[in-house]
RODO-2510 file (C-alpha; in nm, 4 decimals, decimal comma):
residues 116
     n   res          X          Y          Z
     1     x    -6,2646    -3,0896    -2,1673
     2     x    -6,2642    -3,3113    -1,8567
     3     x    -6,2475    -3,6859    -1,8694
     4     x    -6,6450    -3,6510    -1,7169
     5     x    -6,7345    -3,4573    -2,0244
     6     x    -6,5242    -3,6645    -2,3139
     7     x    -6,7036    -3,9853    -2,1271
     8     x    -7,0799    -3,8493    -2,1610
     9     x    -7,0002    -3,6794    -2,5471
    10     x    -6,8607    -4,0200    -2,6891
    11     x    -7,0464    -4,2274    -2,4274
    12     x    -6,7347    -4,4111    -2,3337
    13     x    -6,6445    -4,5352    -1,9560
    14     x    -6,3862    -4,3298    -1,8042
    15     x    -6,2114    -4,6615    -1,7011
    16     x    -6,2239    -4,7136    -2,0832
    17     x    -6,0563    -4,3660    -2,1846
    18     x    -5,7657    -4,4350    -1,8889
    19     x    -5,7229    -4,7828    -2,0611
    20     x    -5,6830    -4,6399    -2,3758
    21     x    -5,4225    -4,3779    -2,2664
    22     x    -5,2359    -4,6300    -2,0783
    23     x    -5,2128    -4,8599    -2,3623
    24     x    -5,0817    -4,5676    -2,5940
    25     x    -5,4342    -4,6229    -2,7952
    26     x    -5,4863    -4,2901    -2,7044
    27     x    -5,1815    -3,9890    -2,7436
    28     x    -5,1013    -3,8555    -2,3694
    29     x    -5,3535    -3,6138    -2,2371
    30     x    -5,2328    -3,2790    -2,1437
    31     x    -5,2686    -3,2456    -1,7091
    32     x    -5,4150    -2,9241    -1,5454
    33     x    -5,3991    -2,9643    -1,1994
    34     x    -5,3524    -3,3030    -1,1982
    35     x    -5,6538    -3,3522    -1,3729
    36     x    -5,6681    -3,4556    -1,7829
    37     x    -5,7499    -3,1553    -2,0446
    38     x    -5,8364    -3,3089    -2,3414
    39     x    -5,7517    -3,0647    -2,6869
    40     x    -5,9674    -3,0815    -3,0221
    41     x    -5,5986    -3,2911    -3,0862
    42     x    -5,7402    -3,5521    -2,8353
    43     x    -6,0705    -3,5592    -2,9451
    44     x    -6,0167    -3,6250    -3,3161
    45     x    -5,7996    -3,8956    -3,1806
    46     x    -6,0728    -4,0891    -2,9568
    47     x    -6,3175    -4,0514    -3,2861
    48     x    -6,0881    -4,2441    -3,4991
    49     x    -5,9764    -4,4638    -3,2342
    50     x    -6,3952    -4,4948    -3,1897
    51     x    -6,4414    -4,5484    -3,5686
    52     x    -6,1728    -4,8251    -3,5656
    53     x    -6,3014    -5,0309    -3,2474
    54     x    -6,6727    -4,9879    -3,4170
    55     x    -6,4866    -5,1923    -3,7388
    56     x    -6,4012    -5,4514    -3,5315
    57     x    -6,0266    -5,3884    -3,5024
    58     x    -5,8608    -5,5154    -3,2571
    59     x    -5,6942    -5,3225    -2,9751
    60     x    -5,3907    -5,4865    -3,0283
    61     x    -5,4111    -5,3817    -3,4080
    62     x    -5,4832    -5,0168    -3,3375
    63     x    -5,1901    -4,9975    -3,0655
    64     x    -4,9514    -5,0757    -3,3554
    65     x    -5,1523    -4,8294    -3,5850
    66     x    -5,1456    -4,5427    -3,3555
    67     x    -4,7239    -4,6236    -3,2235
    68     x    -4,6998    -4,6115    -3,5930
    69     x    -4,8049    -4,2243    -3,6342
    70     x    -4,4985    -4,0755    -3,3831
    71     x    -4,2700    -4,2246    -3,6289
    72     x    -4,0741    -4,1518    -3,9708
    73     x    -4,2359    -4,3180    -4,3188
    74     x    -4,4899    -4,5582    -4,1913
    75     x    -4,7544    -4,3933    -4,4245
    76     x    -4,6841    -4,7680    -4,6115
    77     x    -4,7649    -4,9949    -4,3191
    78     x    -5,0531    -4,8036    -4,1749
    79     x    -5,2055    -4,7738    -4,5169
    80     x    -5,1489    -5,1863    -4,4849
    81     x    -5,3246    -5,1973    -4,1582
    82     x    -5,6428    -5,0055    -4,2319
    83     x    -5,6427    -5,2009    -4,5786
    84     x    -5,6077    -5,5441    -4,3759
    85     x    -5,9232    -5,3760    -4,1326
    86     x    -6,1065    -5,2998    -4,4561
    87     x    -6,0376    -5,6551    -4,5987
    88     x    -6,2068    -5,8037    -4,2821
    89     x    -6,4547    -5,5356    -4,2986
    90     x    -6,6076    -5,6177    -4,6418
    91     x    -6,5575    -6,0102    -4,5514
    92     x    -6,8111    -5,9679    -4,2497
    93     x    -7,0466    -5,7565    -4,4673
    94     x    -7,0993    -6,0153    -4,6847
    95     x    -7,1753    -6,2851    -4,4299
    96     x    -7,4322    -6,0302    -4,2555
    97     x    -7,5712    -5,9726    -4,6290
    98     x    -7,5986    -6,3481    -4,6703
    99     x    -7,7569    -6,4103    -4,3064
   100     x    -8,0159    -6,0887    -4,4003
   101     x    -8,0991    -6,2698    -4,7121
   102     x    -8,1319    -6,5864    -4,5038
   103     x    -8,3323    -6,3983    -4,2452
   104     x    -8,5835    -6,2621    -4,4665
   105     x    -8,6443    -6,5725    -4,6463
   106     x    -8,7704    -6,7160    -4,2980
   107     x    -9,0017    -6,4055    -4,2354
   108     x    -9,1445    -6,4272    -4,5335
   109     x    -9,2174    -6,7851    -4,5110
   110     x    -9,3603    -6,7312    -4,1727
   111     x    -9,5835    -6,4301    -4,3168
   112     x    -9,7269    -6,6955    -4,6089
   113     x    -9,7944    -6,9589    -4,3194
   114     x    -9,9447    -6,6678    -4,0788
   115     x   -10,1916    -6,4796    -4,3464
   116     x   -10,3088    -6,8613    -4,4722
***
């Protein structure tokens, strides 16, 4: 696939993909003629690298995730890091729950006042 074609099926910028690769975020894309071929290989890695920027981790974060997959026995610290993601995860879950709970308390308030 081109670079075009990864940017319109994940509906990420170009500039964004070419950041990502730059910042090893993303493993090296393959070249044919000059121009990136991204493999199934690539893909899978921009939908994790997706699914991890959609839970709020940082770029920084996922750099040191994805550095640690080239090497030898880091399943123990990048089990740490998406723990630490899932920590912070379930943290902000709560506070949305609480500010839904708040939210609907006000709309329902409003619908008492409104129907009167």
């Amino acid at each position: 696939m081109t670079i075009k074609e990864v940017s319109e099926k994940y509906q990420i910028p170009e500039a964004t993909l070419r950041y990502y690769e730059n910042e090893g975020i993303l493993l090296p894309v393959n070249r044919k003629n000059g121009r990136r071929d991204y493999t199934e290989e690539n893909l899978k890695n921009i939908e994790f690298v997706q699914c991890m920027r959609n839970a709020g981790m940082s770029i920084e974060r996922l750099k040191r995730y994805i550095s640690l997959t080239t090497g030898k026995n880091t399943e123990r610290e990048r089990k740490e890091i998406l723990e630490e993601q899932r920590r912070e995860i379930r943290t902000k879950m709560k506070l949305l729950e609480e500010s839904l709970e708040r939210l609907n308390y006000k709309i329902h308030n409003y619908e008492k006042l409104l129907t009167k």
